[in-house]
C-alpha positions as a printed Julia matrix, in Angstrom:
314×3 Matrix{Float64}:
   0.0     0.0     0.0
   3.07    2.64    1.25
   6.34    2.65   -0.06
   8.78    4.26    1.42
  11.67    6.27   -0.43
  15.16    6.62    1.84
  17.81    8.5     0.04
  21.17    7.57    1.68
  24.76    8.85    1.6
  27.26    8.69    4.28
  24.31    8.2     7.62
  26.03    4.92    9.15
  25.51    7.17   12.09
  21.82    7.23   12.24
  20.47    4.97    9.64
  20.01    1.53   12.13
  18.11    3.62   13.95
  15.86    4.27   11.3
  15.44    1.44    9.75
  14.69   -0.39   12.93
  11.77    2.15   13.2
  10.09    1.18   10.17
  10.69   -2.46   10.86
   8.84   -1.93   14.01
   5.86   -0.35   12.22
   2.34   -1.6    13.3
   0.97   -0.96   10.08
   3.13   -4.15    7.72
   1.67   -3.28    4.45
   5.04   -1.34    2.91
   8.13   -1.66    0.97
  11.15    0.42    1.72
  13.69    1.44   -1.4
  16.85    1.71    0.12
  18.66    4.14   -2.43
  22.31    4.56   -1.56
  23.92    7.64   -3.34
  27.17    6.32   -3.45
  27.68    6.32    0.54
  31.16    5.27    1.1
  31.3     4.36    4.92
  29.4     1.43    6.33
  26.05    2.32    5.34
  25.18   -0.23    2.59
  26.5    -2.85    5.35
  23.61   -1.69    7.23
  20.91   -1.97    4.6
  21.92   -5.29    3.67
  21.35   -6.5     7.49
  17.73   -5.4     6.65
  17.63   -6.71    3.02
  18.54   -9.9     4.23
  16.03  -10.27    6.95
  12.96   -8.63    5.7
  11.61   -8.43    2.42
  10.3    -5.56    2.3
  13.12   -3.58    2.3
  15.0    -3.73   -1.3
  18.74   -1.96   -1.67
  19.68   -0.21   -4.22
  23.3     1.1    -5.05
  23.87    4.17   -7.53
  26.54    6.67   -8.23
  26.57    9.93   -6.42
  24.02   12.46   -7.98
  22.43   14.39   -5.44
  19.36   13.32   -2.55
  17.23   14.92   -6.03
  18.56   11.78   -8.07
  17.89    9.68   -5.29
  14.77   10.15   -4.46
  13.95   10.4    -8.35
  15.2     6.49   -8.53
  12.94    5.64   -5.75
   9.93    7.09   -7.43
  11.16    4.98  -10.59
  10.98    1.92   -8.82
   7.79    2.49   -5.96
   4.9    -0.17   -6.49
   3.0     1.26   -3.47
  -0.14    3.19   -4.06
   1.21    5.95   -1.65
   4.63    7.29   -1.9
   6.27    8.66    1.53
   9.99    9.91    2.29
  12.16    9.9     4.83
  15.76   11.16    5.04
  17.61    8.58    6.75
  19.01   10.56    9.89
  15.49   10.66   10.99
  13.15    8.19   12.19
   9.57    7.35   12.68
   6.93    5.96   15.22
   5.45    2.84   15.53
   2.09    4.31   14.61
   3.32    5.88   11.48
   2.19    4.1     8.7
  -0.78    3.43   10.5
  -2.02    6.79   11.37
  -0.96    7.77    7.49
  -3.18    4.93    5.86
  -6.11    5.27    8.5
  -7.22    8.4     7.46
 -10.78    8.31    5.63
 -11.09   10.09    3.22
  -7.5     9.65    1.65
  -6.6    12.82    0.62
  -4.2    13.37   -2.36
  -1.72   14.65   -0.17
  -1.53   14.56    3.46
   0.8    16.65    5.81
   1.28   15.48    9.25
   3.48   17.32   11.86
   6.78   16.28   13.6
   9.11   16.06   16.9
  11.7    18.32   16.45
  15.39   16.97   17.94
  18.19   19.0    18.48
  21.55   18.53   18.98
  21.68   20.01   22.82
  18.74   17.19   23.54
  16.31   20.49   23.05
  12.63   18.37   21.72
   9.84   20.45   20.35
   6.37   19.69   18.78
   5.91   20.9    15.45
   1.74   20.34   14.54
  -0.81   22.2    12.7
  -4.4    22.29   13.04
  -6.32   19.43   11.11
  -7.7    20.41    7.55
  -9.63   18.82    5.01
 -10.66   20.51    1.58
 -11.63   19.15   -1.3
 -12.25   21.88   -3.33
  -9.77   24.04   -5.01
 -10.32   27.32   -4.03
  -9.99   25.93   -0.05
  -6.88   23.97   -1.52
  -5.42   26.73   -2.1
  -6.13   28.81    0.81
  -4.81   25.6     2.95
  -1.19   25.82    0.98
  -1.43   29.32    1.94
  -1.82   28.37    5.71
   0.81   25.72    5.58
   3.29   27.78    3.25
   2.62   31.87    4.69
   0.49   30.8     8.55
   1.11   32.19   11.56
   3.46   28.61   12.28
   5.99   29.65    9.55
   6.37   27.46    6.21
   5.33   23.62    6.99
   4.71   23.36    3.02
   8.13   22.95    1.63
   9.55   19.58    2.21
   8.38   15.88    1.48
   9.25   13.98    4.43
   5.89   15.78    6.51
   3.58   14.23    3.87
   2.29   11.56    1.96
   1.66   11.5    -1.72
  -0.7     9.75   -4.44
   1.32    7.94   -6.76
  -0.91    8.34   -9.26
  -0.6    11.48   -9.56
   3.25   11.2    -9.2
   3.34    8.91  -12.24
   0.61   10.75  -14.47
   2.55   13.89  -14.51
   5.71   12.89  -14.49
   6.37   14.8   -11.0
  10.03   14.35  -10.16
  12.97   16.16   -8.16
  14.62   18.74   -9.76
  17.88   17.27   -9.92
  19.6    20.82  -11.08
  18.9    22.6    -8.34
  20.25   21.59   -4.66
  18.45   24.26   -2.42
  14.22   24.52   -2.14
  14.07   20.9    -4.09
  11.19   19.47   -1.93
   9.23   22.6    -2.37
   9.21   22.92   -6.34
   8.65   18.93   -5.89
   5.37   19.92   -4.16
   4.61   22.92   -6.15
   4.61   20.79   -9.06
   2.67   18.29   -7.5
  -0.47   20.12   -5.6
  -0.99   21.54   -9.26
  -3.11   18.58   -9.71
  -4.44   17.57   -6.71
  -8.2    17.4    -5.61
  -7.91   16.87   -1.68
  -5.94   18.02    0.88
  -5.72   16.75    4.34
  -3.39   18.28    7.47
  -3.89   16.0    10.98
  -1.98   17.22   14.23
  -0.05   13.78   15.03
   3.19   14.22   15.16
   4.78   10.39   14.04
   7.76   11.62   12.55
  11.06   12.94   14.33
  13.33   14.79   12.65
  16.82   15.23   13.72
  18.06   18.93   13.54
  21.37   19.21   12.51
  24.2    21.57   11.38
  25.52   19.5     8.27
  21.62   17.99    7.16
  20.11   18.48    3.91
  18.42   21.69    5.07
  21.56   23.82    6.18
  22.96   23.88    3.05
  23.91   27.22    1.44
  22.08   28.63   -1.25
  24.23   28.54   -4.47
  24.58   30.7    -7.43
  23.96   28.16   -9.7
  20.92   27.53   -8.29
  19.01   31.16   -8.25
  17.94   31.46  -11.67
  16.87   27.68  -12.26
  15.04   28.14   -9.19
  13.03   31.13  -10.12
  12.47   29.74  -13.69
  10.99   26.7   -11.49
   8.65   29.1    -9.36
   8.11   31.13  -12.53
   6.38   27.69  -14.05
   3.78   27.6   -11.15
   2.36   30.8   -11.24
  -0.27   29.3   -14.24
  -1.14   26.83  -12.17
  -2.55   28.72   -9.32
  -5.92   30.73   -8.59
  -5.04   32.23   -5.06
  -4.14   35.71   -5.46
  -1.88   35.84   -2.06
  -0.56   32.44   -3.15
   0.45   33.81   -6.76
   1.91   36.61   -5.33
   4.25   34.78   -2.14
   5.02   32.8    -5.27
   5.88   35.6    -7.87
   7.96   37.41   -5.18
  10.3    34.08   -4.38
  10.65   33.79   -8.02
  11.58   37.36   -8.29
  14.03   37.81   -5.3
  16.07   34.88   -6.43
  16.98   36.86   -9.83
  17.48   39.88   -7.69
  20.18   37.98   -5.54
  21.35   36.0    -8.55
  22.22   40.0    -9.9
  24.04   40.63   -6.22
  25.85   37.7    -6.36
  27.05   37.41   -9.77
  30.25   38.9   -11.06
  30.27   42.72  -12.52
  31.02   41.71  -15.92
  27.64   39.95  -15.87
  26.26   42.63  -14.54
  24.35   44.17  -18.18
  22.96   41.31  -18.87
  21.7    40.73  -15.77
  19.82   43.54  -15.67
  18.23   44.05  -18.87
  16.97   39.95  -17.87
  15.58   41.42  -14.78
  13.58   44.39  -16.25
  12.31   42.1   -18.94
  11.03   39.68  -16.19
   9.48   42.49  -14.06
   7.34   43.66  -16.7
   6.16   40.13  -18.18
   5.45   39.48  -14.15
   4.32   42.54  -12.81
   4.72   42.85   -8.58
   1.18   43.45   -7.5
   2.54   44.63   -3.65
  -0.77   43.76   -2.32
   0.48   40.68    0.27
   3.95   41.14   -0.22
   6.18   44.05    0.21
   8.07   44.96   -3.56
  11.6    43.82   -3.55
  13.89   47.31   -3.96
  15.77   46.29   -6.92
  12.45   45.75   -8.71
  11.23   49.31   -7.49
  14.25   50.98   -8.26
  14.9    48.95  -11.85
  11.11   50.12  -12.97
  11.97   53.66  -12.18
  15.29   53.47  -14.23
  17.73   51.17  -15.68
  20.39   53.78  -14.02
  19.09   53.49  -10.56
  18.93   49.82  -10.88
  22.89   50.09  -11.57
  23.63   52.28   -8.99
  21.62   50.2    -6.35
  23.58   47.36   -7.08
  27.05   49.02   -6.88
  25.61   50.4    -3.23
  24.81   46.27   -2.62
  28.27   45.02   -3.84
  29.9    48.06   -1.62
């Protein structure tokens, strides 16, 4: 019914521990795609303790490419009607996969909160109130909670929620695999384009380990702004919510302004005449979100869009 999608590289640390918390699950209908991305200390030893003893779990061995290229292998090779993810320095309880597959009616996607562990032993609960909409217009306005609420963003990653793999398959939704910041959001961006149901419940089955060198602390590259914003850029079509479209419009747009202050000067022209054009195909409404100053100064003058950035780079 669930399969489960671990992308793994270099976690001998952590990964027995969760692996032995699936294993434990109450809920046995599930396969587990071990997907090693080229890990070079003892984690494939580990997987193949589990391999060996339980058939559900199946190992699989590819060269390095990113936790993208990973998790895009999974989703390849997932017979499960449900996809779910989990990174594999976390880990799950017991009532996991049963809590996910209880709920009536399945939603298309379904976000469920988490038990936040820190390195100094600090634990906190991190739930939202339950939701269920089934039509689009409340679909929308429950991203909106989960992605702009009060609780800051719980929309962006994949390991809070369960997916249709229908829909996964249908659409071809995939991992960007040229990008290595925001992944799990476009992922979901991409993929609430075409859902019908959305469901949020307050457990909390899922505890993820906060750390300084996980997937999430990584810096935001270069390379990755304007692929990124051309990413963002691709959503805006597929969304009715006026707030939404704008929290949207103005990510897309502040990654092409920082792509402009972190680029080199000699890029600089061209840089700017792409930003201008992309201001005025995408005008900033300023209605929910405040109008980035490069974009107000770059609409007022090409010069003044110059000078602003020589007063950034100084």
């Amino acid at each position: 019914m669930i399969s489960i999608i671990i992308p793994i590289y270099n976690t001998d640390r952590y990964l027995n521990q969760c692996l032995e918390s699936i294993k434990s699950q109450s809920f046995m209908d599930f396969e587990v795609l071990l997907v090693d991305d080229g890990s070079t200390d003892n984690s494939a030893e580990i997987c193949h303790q589990f391999t060996k003893t339980d058939n559900r779990f199946s190992y699989f061995y590819k060269e390095n490419g990113g936790v993208s290229s990973a998790r895009n292998y999974g989703i390849e090779r997932a017979q499960g009607e449900w996809i779910c993810f989990i990174d594999a320095d976390d880990w799950v309880n017991t009532d996991y996969l049963q809590i996910l597959s209880s709920q009536h009616p399945q939603a298309d996607v379904t976000f469920f909160g988490a038990n936040l562990i820190y390195i100094n032993g600090k634990q906190e609960k991190s739930a939202h109130v339950p939701i269920f909409a089934n039509k689009r217009e409340d679909i929308e306005e429950t991203i909106f909670t989960l992605k702009c609420g009060p609780l800051g963003n719980r929309f962006g990653w994949t390991w809070n929620k369960m997916f249709r793999t229908k829909i996964i398959q249908k659409y071809n939704v995939r991992f960007s695999e040229e990008i290595s910041f925001r992944e799990d959001e476009i992922f979901t961006w991409e993929y609430c384009r075409y859902i019908t149901s959305i469901r949020i419940i307050n457990e909390t089955p899922y505890n993820y380990r906060v750390t300084t060198d996980g997937l999430t602390k990584r810096g935001l590259q270069v390379s990755n702004l304007i692929p990124l914003s051309t990413k963002l850029e691709e959503n805006l079509k597929y969304y009715s919510n006026p707030r939404l479209k704008e929290h949207i419009l103005k990510s897309a747009t502040d990654y092409r302004a920082k792509n402009i202050y972190d680029s080199p000067f000699r890029q600089l022209k061209a840089n700017l005449d792409e930003y201008r054009n992309f201001v005025r195909l995408n005008p900033q409404p300023g209605k929910y979100c405040e109008i980035n100053h490069m974009t107000q100064y770059i609409n007022k003058s090409y010069w003044l869009g110059y000078f602003y950035y020589l007063i950034r780079k100084i």
